[in-house]
Structure formats: C-alpha cells, structure tokens
NUKOL-623592 format. One line per field, with one value per residue (C-alpha): residue number from 1; residue in one letter; x, y, z. Coordinates in steps of 0.25 Angstrom, whole numbers, always signed. Layout:
<marmis>
k <- c(NUM|...);
r <- c(a|...);
xx <- c(X|...);
yy <- c(Y|...);
zz <- c(Z|...);
</marmis>
This chain:
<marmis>
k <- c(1|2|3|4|5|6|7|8|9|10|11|12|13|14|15|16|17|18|19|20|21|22|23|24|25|26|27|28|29|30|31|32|33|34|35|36|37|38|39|40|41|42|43|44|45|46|47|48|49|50|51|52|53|54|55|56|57|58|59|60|61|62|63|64|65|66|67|68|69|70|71|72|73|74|75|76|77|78|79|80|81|82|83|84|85|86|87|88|89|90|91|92|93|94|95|96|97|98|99|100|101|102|103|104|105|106|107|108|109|110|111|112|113|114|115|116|117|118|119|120|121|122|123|124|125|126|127|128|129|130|131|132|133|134|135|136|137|138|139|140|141|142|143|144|145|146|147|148|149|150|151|152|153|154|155|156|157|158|159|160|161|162|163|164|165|166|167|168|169|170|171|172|173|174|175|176|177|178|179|180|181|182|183|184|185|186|187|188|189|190|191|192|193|194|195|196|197|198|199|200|201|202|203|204|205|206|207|208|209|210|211|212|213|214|215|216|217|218|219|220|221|222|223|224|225|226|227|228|229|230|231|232|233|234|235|236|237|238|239|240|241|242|243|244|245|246|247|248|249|250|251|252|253|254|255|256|257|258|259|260|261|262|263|264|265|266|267|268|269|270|271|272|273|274|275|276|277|278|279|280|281|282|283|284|285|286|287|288|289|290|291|292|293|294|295|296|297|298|299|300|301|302|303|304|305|306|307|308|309|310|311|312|313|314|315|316|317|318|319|320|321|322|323|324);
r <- c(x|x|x|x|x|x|x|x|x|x|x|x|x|x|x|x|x|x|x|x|x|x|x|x|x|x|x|x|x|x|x|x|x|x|x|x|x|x|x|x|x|x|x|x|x|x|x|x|x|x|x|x|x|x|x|x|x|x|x|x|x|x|x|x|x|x|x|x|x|x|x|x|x|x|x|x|x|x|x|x|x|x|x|x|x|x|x|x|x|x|x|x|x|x|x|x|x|x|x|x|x|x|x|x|x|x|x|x|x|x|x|x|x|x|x|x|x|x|x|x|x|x|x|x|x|x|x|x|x|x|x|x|x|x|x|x|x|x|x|x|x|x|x|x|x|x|x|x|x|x|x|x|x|x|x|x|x|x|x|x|x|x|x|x|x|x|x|x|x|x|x|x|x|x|x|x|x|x|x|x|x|x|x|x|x|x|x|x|x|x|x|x|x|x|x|x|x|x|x|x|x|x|x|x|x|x|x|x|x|x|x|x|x|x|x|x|x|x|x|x|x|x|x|x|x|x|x|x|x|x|x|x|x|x|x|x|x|x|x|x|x|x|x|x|x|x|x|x|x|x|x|x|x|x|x|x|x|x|x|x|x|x|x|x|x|x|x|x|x|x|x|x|x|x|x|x|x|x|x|x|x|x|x|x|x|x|x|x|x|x|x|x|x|x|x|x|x|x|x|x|x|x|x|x|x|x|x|x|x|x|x|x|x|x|x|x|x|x|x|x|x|x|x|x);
xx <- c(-714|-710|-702|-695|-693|-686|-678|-672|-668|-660|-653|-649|-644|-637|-630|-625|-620|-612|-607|-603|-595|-585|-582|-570|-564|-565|-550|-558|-566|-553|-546|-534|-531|-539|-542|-547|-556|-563|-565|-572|-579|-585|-588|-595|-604|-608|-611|-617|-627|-631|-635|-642|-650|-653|-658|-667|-672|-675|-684|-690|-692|-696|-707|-711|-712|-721|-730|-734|-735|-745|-757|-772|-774|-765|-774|-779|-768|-765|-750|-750|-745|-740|-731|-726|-718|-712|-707|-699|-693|-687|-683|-675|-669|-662|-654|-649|-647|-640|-630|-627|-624|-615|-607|-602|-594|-589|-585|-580|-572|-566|-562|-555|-547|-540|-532|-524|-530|-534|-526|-512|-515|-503|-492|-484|-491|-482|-484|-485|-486|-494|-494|-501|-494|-500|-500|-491|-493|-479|-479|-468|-464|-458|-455|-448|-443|-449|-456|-464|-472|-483|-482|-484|-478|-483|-484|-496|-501|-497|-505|-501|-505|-503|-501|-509|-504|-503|-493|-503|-519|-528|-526|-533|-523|-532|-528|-541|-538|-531|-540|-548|-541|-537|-534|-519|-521|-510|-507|-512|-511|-521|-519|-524|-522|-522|-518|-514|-516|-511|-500|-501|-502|-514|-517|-518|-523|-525|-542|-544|-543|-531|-530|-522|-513|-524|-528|-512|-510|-508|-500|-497|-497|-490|-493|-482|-478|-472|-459|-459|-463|-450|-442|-446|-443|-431|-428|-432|-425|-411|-414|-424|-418|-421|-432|-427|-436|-431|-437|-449|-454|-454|-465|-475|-476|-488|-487|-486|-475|-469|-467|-455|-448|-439|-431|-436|-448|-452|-456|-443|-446|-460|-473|-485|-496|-487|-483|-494|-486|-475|-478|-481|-467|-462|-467|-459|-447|-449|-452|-466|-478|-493|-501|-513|-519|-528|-519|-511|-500|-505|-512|-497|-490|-488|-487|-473|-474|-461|-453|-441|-428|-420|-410|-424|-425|-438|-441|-452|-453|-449|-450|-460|-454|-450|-464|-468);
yy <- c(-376|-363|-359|-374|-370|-357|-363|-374|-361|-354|-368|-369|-354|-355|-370|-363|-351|-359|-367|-355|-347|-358|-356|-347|-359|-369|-370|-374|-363|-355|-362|-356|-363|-365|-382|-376|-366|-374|-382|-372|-367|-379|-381|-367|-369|-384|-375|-364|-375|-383|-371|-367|-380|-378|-364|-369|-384|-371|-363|-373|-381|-366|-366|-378|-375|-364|-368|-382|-376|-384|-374|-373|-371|-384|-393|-406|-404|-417|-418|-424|-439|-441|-431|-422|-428|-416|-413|-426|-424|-410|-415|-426|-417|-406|-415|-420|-405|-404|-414|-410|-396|-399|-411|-404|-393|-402|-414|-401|-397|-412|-413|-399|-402|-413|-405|-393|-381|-374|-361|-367|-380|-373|-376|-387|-392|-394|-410|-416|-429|-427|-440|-442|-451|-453|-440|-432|-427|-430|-419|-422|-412|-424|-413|-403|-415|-410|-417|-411|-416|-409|-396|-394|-380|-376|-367|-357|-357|-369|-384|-394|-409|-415|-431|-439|-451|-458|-465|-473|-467|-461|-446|-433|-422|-408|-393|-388|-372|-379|-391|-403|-415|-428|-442|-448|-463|-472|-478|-469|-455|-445|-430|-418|-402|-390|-378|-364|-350|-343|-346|-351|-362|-371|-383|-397|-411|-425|-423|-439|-445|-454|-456|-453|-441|-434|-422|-419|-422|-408|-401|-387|-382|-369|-362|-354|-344|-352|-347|-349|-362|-365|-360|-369|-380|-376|-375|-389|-395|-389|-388|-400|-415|-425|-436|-449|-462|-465|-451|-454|-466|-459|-451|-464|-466|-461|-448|-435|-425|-411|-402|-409|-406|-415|-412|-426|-434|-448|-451|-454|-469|-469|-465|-467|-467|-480|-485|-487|-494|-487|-481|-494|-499|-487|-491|-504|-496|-486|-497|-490|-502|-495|-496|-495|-481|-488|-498|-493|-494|-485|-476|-474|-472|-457|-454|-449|-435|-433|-421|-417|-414|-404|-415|-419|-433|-437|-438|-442|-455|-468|-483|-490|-498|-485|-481|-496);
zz <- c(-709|-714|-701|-703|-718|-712|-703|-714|-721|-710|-706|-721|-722|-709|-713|-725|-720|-708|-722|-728|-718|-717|-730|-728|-721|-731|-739|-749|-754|-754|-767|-770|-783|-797|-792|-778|-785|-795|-783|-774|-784|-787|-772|-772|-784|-777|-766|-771|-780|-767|-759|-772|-770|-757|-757|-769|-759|-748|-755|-761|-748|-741|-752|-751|-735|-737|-750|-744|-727|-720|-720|-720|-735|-737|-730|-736|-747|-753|-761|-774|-770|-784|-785|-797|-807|-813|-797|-797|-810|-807|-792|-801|-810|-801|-793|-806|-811|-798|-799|-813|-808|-797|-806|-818|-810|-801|-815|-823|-811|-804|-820|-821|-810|-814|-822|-819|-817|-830|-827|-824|-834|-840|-829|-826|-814|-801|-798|-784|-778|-767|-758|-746|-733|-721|-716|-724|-739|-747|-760|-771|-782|-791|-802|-792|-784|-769|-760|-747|-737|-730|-739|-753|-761|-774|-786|-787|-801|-805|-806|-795|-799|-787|-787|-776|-770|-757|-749|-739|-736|-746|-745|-752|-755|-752|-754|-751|-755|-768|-773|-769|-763|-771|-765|-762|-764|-762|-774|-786|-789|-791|-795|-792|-799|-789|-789|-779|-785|-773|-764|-751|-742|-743|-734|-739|-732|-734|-736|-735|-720|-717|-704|-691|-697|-707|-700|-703|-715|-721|-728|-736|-750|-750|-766|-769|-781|-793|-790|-775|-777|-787|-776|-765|-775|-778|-762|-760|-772|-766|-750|-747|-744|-753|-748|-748|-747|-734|-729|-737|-731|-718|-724|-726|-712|-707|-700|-701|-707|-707|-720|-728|-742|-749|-762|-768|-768|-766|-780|-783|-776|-774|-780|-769|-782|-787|-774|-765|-755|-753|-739|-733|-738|-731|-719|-718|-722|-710|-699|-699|-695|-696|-683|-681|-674|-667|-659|-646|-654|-663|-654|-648|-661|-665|-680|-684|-688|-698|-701|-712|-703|-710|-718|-722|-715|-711|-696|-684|-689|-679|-683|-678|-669|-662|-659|-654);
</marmis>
C-alpha cells in the first residue's frame, strides 16, 4: 500500500510539472496590460490555492496510507460504525471555506473590470465598435471616423471600451495577452474595458465556435505610442477611401477577408446592436442564397475570400448564380 501511495505521488508531481512547463506558451499568462494582469493574477492564486489543496489531500492521504497499513498489530481491528460527528462537521465546513476563498477575488475582480482600469480612469477612453461577421471582425472608430477590417491599431496607456455586437453568429471577441473575451450577439450590445501598456502586436480571435471559417477568424491589435497612433489616424482620415453601404454589404457574406481601411464607418446607416437583421437583408441585395455545407451543392461551394483593391472597392465575391 505504501509503494501505491508512493507512486500517486510521483504521477501527481510529474502531471504537474508537464502542466507547468507549458506555461511559457500560454499568451495568457503573459498580460501585457492592467485588465490582462489582474486576470492572471487571479488565474495564479486559483492555481496556486488548488495545488495547496492537493498537497494538503496527499499528505494526508500518505498518512492515512501508513497509519491504518494492513499489519499484524491491526488484526481483529473493528471501525467505529457510527462515525465521528465532529469529522463530518469539519469535512463540511472547508469546502465552504473553500468556495468562499476562491469567490471573493474572482466577484471583487469580474466587478472591477467593468470599469476602466483604475490607473488611466483619468483618460478619455478611445471607443470601438467591434463587430463580428462570419468570418471577419469589422472595428469602427466612430469618433475618429475609421473603420478597419482584420486589424485593430491603438494607443498605449490609454482605456479602450470596446463595443460588442454581431452581424449573424454569436462571437466572443479575445485578446488573450490583453483581457478575457466577451460575447458578440446579434442584436445587443455588450462592452468590455482593455488596455496595452506596451507596444506591439498582439493576436486576437473569435473564442466561441462559429462554423466552417473559425479557425480563421483572426486578427491583429498592433499598440502604438499616443502619438504614433494620432498619426496613423490622421493618414487614414486623408488617404483611406470612404466605405460605402454598397461595399459594406459585401462584408456580410460569409467568408473570409484581407486587412482593409476605410475613412468612414458603417454606423452612419446601420448599428448591428439595433439591427439584428441587417446582414440577412444584405444577402438579398448581393444575390447571395445560404447553402447548406452538407449538400453537394454546398460541398462544391468555395467561400469568397475578399480583398480592398487599391481605389478601395471590395472584391472576391461572385453572385450566386455564378457559382451554381
């Protein structure tokens, strides 16, 4: 029994160290902003607590493994059948004193996010309507009057609320090195504070499965210096093309898109949060008839990939009668 006890030991240690050592590979536990670390820190001190609980179940277990061995002094030994009262009280108690524990940082931490981050509560936030389309990501500046598609640039030091919404499937925008992810439903409008102290490029993804196109439905939030930042939105204001509702509509069809920047956003005619059936209006207007994956017509069908020709025209996608 004790070698057994041994051996429960060493699978634990060596399960935990395999765990561990992937660590450096988890964006996760590399937070690059204040929302992102609160986050991991909170992730750490689940850990650390649970892996305090298990050490204390194994020692215990080790005891009880060696105390109450099968030998010759134990023989005839008769358990109390009744049991010990005081036992089951305390065995009640600590899984209470447990939850309790691991609930209040988590409460004091899901309500702290909610709000900007404490250190730069002071800034005007920068505002962006994040909404998700099968399988692209559309970001809309509405105060600097830019819109991208498959990337996202913005400030360091400074709050991002970002507005959720979506055109068709339920979505969950995620920045793992920058926060947690939020749902994009189609329509309502959720909201969510991050923040990048560092420059770089960070990936982002939609976290909630959505079908055919979600392994590439990606895209890149590139932090830059305030005034970097204020220079590539001065660029787009004057150099991008404006983005028409025609070109837009192009957008809901399903598929996938290149990097695009325009010099005006869709808001100006539609708001997805308000508008839950825009996209499928779009459809009709495109000539565009949903099929279904699983037909030979829709095993045949290849999902337009679009792309932002240099006037700023929209292109990859074909009626539907030209793929019949």
């Amino acid at each position: 029994m004790l070698k057994n006890g041994k051996s429960l030991k060493w699978l634990a240690f060596l399960a935990l160290s395999l765990f561990l050592s992937g660590c450096g590979n988890m964006t996760v536990l590399d937070p690059k902003g204040p929302v992102a670390e609160s986050q991991a820190w909170l992730i750490w001190f689940s850990i650390g607590f649970m892996l305090l609980i298990v050490l204390v179940v194994f020692i215990l277990l080790t005891i009880i493994l060696v105390k109450y061995r099968e030998r010759d002094d134990h023989k005839g030994y008769q358990p109390e059948i009744e049991g010990s009262h005081k036992l089951e009280i305390i065995w009640t108690i600590i899984p209470v004193i447990i939850v309790i524990i691991l609930s209040v940082p988590t409460i004091m931490t899901i309500f702290e996010l909610e709000e900007a981050p404490a250190a730069t509560a002071h800034k005007e936030p920068v505002v962006v309507h994040a909404t998700s389309v099968n399988w692209k990501w559309i970001f809309s500046y509405p105060e600097e009057g830019i819109e991208t598609v498959n990337y996202l640039n913005i400030p360091t030091d400074r709050p991002i609320l970002f507005k959720l919404t979506s055109a068709d499937s339920m979505a969950a925008l995620w920045i793992p090195q920058l926060g947690g992810q939020k749902y994009n439903m189609a329509g309502m409008e959720t909201q969510l504070y991050l923040q990048a102290d560092h420059e770089g490029t960070y990936a982002g993804r939609n976290a909630n499965y959505t079908g055919e196109g979600f392994s590439e439905q990606k895209f890149d939030v590139v932090a830059l210096e305030q005034g970097d930042f204020d220079a590539w939105v001065e660029e787009t204001q004057s150099d991008a093309p404006e983005l028409t509702q025609e070109e837009y509509d192009k957008l809901m069809v399903p598929g996938s898109a290149s990097e695009m920047t325009f010099s005006s956003t869709h808001l100006d005619w539609v708001d997805h949060s308000t508008d839950a059936e825009y996209a499928i209006n779009a459809w009709e207007r495109m000539g565009y008839e949903p099929i279904n994956p699983h037909s030979r017509a829709g095993k045949a069908y290849e999902m337009p990939a679009l792309t932002q020709s240099d006037s700023g025209e929209i292109e990859g996608f074909e009626s539907q009668a030209a793929n019949e």
